[in-house]
C-alpha positions as CSV (number, residue, x, y, z in Angstrom):
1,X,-142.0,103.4,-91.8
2,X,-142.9,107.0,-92.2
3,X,-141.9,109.4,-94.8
4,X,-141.0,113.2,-93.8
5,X,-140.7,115.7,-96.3
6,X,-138.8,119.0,-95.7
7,X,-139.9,121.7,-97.9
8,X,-138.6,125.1,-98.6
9,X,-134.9,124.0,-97.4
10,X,-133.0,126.6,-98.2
11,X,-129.7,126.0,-100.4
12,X,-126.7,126.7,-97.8
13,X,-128.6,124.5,-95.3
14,X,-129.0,122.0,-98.1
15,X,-125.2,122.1,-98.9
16,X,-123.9,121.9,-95.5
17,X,-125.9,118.8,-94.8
18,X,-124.7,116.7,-98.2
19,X,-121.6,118.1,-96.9
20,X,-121.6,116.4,-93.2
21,X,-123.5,113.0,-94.8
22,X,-120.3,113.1,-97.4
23,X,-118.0,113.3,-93.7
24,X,-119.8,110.5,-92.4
25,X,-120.3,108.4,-95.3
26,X,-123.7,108.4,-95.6
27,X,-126.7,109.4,-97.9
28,X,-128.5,113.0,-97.4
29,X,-131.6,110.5,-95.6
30,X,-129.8,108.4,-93.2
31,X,-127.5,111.6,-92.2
32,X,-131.0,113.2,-91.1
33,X,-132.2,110.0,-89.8
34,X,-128.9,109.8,-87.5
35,X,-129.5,113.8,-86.6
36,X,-133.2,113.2,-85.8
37,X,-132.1,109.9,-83.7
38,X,-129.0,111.9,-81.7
39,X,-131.4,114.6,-80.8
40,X,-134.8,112.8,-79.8
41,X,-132.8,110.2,-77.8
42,X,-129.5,112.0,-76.1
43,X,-127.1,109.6,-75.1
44,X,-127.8,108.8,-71.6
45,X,-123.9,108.0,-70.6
46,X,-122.4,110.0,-67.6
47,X,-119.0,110.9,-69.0
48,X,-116.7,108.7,-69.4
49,X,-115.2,106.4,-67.4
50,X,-112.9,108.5,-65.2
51,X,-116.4,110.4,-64.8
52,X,-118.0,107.0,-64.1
53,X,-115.8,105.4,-61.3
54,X,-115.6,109.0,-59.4
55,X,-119.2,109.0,-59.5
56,X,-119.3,105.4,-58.1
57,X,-117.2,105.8,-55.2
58,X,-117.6,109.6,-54.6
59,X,-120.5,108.6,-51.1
60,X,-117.3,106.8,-49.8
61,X,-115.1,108.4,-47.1
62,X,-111.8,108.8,-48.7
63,X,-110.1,108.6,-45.0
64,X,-109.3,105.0,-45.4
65,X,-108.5,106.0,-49.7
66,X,-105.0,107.9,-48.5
67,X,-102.1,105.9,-49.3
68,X,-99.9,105.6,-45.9
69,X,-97.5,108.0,-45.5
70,X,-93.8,107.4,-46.8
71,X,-90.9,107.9,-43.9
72,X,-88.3,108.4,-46.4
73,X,-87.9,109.7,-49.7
74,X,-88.2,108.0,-52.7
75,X,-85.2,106.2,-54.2
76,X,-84.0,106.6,-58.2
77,X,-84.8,103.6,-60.0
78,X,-81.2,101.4,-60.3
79,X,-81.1,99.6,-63.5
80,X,-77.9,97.3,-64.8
81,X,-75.8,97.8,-67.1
């Protein structure tokens, strides 16, 4: 493992990152490992999963995706009492 040092870290920058490691629950180190990590390897997820299933059917022809149309309206549901 390496070690990084970070010199002439000014004092708000200092303060907002215990801050956001205090949020998270983690020490001043890992919340800059975790920063480091998120930003040298972006998530590669597509959305999610609504974003996911449109993008996996979107080459098919959504002629046959139509429900059939109704002749009548729709009824109230009946319930008993």
């Amino acid at each position: 493992m390496a070690t990084l040092t970070v010199r002439g870290l000014d004092e708000e920058t200092r303060t907002r990152l215990r801050i956001r490691a205090a949020e998270h629950g983690r020490s001043m180190e890992a919340e800059v490992r975790a920063m480091l990590h998120a930003q040298l390897y972006p998530s590669t997820s597509a959305g999610g999963l609504g974003s996911r299933i449109h993008a996996r059917f979107a080459g098919i022809a959504s002629e046959g995706l139509r429900p059939p149309a109704r002749d009548e309206a729709p009824r109230p549901a009946e319930f008993d009492e």
